[in-house]
ZATORPA-355884 format. One line per 3 residues: number of its first residue (from 1); for each residue y, z negated, x of N, C-alpha, C. Coordinates in pm, whole numbers. Layout:
# residues N
NUM	Y,Z,X,Y,Z,X,Y,Z,X; ...
//
This chain:
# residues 278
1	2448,-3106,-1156,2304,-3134,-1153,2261,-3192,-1286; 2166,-3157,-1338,2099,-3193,-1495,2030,-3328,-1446; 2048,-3395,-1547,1993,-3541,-1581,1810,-3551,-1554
4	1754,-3495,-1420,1633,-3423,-1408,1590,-3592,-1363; 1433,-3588,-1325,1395,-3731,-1271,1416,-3767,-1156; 1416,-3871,-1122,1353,-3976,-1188,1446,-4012,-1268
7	1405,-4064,-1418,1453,-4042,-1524,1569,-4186,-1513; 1708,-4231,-1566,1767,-4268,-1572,1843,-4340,-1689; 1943,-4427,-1716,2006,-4441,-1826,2116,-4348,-1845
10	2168,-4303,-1780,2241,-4203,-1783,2231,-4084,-1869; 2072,-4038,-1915,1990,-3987,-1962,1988,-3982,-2126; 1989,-4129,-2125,2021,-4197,-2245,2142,-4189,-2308
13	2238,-4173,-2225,2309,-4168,-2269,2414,-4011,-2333; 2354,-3935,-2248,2369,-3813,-2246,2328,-3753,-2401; 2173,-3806,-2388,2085,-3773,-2538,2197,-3822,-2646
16	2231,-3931,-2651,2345,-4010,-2771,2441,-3945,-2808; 2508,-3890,-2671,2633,-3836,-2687,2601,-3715,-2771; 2496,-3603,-2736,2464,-3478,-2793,2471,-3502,-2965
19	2329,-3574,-2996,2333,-3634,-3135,2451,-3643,-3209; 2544,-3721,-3162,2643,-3746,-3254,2732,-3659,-3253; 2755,-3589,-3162,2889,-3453,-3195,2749,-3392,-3299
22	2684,-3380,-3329,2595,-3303,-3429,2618,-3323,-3580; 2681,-3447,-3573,2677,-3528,-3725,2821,-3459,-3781; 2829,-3470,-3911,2947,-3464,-3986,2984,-3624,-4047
25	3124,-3697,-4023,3106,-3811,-4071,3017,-3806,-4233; 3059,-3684,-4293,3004,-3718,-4462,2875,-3681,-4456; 2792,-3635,-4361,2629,-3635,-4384,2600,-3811,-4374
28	2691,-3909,-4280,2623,-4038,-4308,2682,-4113,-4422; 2803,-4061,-4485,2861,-4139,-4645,3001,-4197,-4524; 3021,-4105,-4449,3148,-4182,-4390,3321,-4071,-4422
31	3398,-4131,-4402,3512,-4010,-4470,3543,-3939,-4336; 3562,-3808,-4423,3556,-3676,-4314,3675,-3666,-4314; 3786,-3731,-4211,3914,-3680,-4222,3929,-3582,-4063
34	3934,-3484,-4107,3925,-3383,-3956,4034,-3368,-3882; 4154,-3404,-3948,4263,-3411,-3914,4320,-3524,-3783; 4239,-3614,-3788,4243,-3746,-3720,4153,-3737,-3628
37	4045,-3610,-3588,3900,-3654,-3471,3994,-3540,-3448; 3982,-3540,-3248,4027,-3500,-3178,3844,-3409,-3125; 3791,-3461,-3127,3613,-3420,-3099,3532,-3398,-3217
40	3460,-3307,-3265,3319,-3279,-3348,3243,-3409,-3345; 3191,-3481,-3476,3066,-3535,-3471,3147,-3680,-3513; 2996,-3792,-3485,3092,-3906,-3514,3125,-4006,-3391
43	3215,-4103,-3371,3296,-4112,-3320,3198,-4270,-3264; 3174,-4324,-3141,3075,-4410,-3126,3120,-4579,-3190; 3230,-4598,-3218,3207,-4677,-3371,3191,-4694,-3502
46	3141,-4585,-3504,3085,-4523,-3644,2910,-4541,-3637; 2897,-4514,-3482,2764,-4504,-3494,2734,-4637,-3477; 2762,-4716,-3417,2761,-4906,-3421,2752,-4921,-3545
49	2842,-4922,-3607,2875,-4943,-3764,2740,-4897,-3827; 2706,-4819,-3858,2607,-4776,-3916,2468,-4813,-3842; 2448,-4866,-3729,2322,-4932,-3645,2322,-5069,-3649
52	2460,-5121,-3711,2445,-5285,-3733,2476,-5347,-3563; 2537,-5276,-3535,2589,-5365,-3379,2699,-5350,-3329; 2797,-5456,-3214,2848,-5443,-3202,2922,-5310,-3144
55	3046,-5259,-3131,3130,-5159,-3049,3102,-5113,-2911; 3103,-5291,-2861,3104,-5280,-2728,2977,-5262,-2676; 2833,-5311,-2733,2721,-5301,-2716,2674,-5110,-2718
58	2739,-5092,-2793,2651,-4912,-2811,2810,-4851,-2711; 2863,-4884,-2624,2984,-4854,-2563,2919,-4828,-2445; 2828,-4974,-2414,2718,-4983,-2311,2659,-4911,-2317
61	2609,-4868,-2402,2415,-4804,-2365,2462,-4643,-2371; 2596,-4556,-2414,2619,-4465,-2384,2656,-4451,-2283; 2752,-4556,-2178,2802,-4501,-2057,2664,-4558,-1886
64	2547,-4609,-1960,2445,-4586,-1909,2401,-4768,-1816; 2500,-4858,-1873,2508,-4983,-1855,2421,-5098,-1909; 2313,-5051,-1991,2165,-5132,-2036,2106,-5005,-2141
67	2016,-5089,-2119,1901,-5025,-2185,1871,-5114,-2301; 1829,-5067,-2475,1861,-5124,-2603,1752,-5180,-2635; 1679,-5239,-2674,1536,-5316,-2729,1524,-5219,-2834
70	1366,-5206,-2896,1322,-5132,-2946,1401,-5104,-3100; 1416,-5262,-3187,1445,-5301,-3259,1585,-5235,-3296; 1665,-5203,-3140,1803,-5190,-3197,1768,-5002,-3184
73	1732,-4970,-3082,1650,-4818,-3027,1656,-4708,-3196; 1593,-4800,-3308,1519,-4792,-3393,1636,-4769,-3482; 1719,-4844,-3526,1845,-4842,-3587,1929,-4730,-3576
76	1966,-4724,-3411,2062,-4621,-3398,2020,-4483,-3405; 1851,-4478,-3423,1781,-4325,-3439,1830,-4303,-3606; 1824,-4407,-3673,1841,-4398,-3834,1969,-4366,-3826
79	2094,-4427,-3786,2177,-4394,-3843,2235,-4244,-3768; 2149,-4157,-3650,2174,-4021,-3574,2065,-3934,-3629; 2057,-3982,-3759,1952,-3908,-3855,1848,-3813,-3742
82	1799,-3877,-3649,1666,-3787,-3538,1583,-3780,-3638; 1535,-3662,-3613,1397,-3619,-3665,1255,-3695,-3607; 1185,-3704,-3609,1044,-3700,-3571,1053,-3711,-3441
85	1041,-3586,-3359,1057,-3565,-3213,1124,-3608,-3150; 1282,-3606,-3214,1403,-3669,-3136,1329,-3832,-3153; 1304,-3898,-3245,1278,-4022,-3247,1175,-4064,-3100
88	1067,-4025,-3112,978,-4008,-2982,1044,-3991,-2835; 1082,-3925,-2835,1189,-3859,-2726,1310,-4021,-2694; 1363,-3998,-2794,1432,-4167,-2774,1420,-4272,-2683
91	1252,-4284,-2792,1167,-4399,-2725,1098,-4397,-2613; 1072,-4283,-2588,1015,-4265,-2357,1145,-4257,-2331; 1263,-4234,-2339,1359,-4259,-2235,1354,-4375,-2194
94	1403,-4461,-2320,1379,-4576,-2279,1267,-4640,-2201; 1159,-4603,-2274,1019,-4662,-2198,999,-4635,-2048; 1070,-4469,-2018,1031,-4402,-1935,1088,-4452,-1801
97	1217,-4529,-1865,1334,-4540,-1776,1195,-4678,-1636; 1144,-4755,-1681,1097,-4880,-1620,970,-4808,-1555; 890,-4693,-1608,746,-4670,-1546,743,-4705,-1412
100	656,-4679,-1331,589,-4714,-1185,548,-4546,-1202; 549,-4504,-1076,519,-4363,-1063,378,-4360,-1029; 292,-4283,-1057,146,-4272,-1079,109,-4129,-1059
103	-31,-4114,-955,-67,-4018,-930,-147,-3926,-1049; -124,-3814,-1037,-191,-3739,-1112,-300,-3605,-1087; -397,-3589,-1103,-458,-3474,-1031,-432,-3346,-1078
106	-430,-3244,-1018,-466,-3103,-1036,-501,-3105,-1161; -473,-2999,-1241,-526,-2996,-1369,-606,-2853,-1400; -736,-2857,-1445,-845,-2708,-1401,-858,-2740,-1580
109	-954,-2565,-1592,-994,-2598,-1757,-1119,-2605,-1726; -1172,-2743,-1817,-1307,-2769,-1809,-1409,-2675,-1893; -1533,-2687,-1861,-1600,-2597,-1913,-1634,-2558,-2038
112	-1636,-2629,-2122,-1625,-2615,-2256,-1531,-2546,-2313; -1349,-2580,-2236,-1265,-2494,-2278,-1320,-2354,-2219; -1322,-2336,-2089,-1385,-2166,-2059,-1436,-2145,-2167
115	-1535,-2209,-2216,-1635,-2129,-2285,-1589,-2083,-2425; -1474,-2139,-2441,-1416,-2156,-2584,-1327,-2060,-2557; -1266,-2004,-2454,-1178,-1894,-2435,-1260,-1781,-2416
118	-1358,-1763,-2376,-1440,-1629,-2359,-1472,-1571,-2478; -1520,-1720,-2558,-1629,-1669,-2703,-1460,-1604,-2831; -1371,-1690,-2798,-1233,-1655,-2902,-1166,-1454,-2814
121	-1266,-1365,-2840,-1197,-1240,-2762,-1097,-1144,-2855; -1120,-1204,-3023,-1035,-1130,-3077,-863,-1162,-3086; -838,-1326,-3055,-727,-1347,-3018,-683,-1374,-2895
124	-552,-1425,-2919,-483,-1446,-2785,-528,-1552,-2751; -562,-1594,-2618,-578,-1800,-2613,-513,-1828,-2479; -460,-1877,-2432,-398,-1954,-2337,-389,-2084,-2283
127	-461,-2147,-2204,-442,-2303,-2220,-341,-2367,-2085; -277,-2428,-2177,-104,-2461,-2098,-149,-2650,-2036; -100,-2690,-1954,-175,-2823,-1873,-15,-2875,-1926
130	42,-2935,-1823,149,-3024,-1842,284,-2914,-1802; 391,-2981,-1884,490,-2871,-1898,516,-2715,-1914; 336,-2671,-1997,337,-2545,-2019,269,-2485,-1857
133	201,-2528,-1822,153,-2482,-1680,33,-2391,-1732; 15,-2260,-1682,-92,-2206,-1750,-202,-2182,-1682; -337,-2221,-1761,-465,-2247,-1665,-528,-2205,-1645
136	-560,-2169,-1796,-647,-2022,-1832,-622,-1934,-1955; -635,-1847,-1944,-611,-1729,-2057,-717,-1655,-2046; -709,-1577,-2160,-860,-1461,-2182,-738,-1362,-2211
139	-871,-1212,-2193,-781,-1058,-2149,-654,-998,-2276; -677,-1058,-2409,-598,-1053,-2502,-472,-1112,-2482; -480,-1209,-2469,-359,-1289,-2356,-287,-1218,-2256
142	-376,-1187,-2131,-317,-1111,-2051,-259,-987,-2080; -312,-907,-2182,-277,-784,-2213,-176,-831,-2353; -103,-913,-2399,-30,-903,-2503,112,-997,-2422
145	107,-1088,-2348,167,-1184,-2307,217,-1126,-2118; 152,-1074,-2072,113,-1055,-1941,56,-1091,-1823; 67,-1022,-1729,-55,-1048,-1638,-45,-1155,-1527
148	-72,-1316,-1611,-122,-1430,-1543,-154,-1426,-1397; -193,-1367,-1359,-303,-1345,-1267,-231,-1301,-1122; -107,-1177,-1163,-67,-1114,-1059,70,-1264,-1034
151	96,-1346,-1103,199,-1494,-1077,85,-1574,-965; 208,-1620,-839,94,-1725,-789,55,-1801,-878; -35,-1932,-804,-56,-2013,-929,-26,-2157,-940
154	119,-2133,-794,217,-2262,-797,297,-2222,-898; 330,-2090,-958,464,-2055,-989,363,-2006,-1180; 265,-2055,-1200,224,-1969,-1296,218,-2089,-1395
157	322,-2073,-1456,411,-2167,-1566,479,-2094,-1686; 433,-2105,-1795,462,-2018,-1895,639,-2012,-1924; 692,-2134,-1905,863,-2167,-1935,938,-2077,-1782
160	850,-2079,-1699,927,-2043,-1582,913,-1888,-1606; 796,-1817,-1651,825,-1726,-1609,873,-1640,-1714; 878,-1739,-1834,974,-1666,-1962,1123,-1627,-1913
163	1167,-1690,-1807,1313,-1713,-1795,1335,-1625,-1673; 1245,-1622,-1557,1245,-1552,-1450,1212,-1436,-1466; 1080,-1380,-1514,987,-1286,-1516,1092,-1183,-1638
166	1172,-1065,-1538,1205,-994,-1710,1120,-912,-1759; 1019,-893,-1715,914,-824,-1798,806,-928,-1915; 816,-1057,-1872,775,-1131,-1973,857,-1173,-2056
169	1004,-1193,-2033,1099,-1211,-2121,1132,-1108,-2196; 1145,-974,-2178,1134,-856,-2271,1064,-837,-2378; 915,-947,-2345,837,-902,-2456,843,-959,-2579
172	978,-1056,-2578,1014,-1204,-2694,1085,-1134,-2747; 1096,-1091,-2907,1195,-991,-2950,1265,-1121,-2988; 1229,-1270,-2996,1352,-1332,-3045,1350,-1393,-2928
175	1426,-1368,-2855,1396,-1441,-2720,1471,-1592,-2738; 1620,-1581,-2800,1663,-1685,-2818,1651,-1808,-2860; 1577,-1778,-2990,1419,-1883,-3040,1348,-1910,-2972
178	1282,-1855,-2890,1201,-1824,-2777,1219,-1939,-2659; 1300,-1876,-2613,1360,-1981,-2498,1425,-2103,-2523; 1524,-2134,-2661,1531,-2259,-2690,1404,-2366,-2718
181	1332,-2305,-2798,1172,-2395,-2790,1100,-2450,-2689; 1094,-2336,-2531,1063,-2372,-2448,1149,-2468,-2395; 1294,-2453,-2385,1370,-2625,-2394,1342,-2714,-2442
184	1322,-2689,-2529,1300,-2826,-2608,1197,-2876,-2590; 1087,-2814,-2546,944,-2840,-2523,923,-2931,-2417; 1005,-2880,-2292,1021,-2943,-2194,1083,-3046,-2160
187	1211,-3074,-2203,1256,-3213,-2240,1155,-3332,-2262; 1059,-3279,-2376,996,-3379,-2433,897,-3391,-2308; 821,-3310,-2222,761,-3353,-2145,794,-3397,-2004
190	951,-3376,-1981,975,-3451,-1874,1018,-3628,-1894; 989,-3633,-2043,988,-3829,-2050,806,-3846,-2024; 803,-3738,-2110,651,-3799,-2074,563,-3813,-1909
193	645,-3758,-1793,618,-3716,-1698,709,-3802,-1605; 796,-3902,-1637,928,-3942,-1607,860,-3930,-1432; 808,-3947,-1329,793,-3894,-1247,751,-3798,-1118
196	763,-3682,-1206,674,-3584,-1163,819,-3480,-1066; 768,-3459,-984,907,-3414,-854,908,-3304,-897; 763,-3212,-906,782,-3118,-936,823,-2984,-1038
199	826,-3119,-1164,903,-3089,-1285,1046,-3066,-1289; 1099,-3180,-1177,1244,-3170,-1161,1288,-3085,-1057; 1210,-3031,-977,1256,-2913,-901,1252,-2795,-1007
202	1136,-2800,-1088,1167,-2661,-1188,1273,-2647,-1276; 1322,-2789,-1320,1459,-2812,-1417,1563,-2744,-1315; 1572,-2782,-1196,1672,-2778,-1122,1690,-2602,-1059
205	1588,-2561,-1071,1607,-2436,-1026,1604,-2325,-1130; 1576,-2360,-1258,1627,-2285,-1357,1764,-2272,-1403; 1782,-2418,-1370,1937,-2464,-1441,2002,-2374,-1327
208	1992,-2394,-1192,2100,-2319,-1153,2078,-2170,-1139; 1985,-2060,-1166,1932,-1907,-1151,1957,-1869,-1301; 1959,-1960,-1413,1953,-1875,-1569,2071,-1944,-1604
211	2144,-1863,-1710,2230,-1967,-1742,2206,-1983,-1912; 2161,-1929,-1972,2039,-1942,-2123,1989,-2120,-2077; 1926,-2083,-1966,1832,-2244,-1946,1920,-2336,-1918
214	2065,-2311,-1874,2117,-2422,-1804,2205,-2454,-1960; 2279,-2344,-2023,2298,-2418,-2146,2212,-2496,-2296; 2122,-2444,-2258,2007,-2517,-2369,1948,-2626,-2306
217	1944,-2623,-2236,1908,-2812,-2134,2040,-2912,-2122; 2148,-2869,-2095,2212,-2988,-2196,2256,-2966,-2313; 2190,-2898,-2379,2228,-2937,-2566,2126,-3054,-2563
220	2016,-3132,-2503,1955,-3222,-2468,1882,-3210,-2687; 1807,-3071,-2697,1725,-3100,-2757,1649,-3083,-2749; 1543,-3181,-2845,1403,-3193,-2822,1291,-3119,-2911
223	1154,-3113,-2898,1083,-3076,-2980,948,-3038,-2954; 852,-3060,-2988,710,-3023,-2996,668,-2938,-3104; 676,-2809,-3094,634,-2759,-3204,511,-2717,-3181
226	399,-2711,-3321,251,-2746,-3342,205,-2573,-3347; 317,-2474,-3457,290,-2359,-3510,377,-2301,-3560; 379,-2141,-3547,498,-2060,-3636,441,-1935,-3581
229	538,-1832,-3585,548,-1718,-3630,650,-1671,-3495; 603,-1557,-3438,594,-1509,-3288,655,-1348,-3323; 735,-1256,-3266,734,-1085,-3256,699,-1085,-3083
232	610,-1001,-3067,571,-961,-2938,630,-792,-2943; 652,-795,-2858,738,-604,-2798,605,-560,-2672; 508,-509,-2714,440,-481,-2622,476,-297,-2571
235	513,-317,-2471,542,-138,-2425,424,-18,-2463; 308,-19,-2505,240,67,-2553,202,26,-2707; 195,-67,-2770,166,-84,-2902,270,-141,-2981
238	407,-176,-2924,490,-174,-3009,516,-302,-3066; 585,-311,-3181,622,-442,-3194,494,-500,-3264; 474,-634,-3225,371,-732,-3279,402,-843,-3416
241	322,-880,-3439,405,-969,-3521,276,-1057,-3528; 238,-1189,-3513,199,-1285,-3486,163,-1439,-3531; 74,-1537,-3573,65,-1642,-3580,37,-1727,-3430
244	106,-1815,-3421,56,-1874,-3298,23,-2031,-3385; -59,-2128,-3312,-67,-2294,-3323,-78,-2307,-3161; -58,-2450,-3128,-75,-2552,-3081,-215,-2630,-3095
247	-338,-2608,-3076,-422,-2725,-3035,-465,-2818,-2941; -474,-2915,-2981,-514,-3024,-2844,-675,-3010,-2747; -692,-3039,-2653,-797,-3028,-2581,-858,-3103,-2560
250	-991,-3112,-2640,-1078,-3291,-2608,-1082,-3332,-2483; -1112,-3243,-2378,-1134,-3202,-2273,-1042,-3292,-2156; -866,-3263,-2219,-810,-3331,-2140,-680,-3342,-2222
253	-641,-3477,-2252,-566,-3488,-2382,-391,-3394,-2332; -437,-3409,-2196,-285,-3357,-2120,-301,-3191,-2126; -374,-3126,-2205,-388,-2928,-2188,-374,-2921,-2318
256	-319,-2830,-2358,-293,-2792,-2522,-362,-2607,-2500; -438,-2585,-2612,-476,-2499,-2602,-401,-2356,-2718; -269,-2255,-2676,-196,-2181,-2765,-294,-2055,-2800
259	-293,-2042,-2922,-337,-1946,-2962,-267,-1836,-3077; -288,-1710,-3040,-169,-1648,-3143,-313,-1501,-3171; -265,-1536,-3311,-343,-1453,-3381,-295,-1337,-3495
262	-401,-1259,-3601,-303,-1192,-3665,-395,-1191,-3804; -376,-1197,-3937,-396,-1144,-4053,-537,-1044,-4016; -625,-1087,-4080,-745,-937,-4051,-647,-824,-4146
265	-717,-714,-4084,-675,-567,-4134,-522,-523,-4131; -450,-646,-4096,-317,-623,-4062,-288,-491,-3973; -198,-429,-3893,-163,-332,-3779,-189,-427,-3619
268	-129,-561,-3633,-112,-646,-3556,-259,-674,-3476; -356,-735,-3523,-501,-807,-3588,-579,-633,-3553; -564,-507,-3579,-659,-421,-3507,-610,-357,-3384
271	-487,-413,-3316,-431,-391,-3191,-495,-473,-3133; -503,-598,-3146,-613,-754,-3085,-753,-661,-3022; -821,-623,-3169,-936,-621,-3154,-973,-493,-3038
274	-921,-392,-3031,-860,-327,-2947,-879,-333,-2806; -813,-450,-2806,-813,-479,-2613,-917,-597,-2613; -1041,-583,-2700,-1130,-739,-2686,-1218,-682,-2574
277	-1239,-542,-2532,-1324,-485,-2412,-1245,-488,-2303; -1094,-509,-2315,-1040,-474,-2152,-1053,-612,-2104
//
């Protein structure tokens, strides 16, 4: 069973362990004798050593026996060289670990977003609620991504049905990129969600039906990515090639609104314009 919620130290500790088989002792200035590690990465008094604490203290907080103050939290991200995200990610475990569970409502797109998806018909738009849940899309969307509409709309979740759906997974020519992102994506929002049941029934039923999802959910990485560069395989127009971003939604700070677009005059960009009547 994956480290799903309600979120735990165990969690924490899991995340630590990943990190450091990642490291090479000489990326932190430590000697790389390979001959002597029986395991990849560095060795958890190395990582003390380099966080300024004791052995036995970071001995603890990996085998899931306290939880670290921010101060020390902060240290041991420096010396597991985390990025950005991983750093964030860190810090709701921890935080996440104490929350009080709190209701949340239904999440609809408010009207302004409608209106902002109708008037955008030459691109794709999609607006994803919490953990990629999808709310609304316009017909460019539907016709480049697929058809939203015919998914109930308990089950109409962009990560779920990348992994389930093989006709939406077909259409990711890098699927592997693809589907690791959506890992990583999700990670980050199940701290942010630390008790949402129904997040952890979706962890739990991917992990055990895919096995892509069940090994990229414990590589326990993280990530929010804002924007990049997409290939769509659409069965009548062929391969796509794509800008997507990430924008936020005044509307409701919890909906991100994806949009994937193309170069005017590109091949890509007059396939769009194309399906702006269907």
């Amino acid at each position: 069973m994956p480290d799903v919620l309600p979120l735990n130290k165990s969690a924490l500790g899991d995340f630590l362990r990943a990190r450091r088989a990642e490291l090479r002792p000489a990326e932190v200035g430590l000697p790389d004798s390979l001959n002597a590690r029986r395991v990849p990465g560095l060795r958890r008094e190395e990582v003390a050593q380099l966080a300024g604490i004791s052995s036995d203290y970071y001995n603890r907080l990996e085998q899931g026996r306290l939880l670290p103050s921010l101060p020390v939290l902060a240290a041991i991200g420096r010396s597991l060289r985390l990025d950005t995200d991983q750093t964030v990610y860190l810090r709701r475990l921890v935080q996440g670990a104490s929350h009080r569970s709190v209701s949340r409502p239904t999440q609809t797109v408010g009207p302004q977003t409608a209106r902002l998806i109708a008037l955008l018909d030459s691109v794709s738009v999609v607006v994803f609620g919490r953990c990629l849940d999808v709310l609304g899309w316009n017909s460019v969307a539907a016709e480049l991504l697929g058809d939203f509409s015919a998914c109930p709309a308990e089950q109409r979740n962009f990560i779920r049905m990348a992994f389930l759906d093989p006709v939406v997974r077909a259409r990711h020519v890098d699927w592997e990129a693809s589907g690791r992102q959506c890992v990583a994506y999700l990670r980050m929002d199940v701290v942010r969600y630390p008790d949402d049941a129904r997040i952890s029934a979706m962890v739990s039923e991917l992990s055990a039906i895919d096995v892509d999802f069940r090994t990229w959910w414990t590589s326990h990485q993280v990530a929010i990515p804002t924007f990049g560069q997409k290939r769509i395989r659409h069965p009548v127009a062929g391969l796509l090639t794509l800008d997507w971003q990430m924008l936020g939604c005044a509307e409701d700070p919890d909906q991100m609104i994806y949009v994937m677009s193309a170069p005017s005059g590109s091949p890509t960009a007059d396939v769009l314009a194309s399906w702006q009547s269907h």
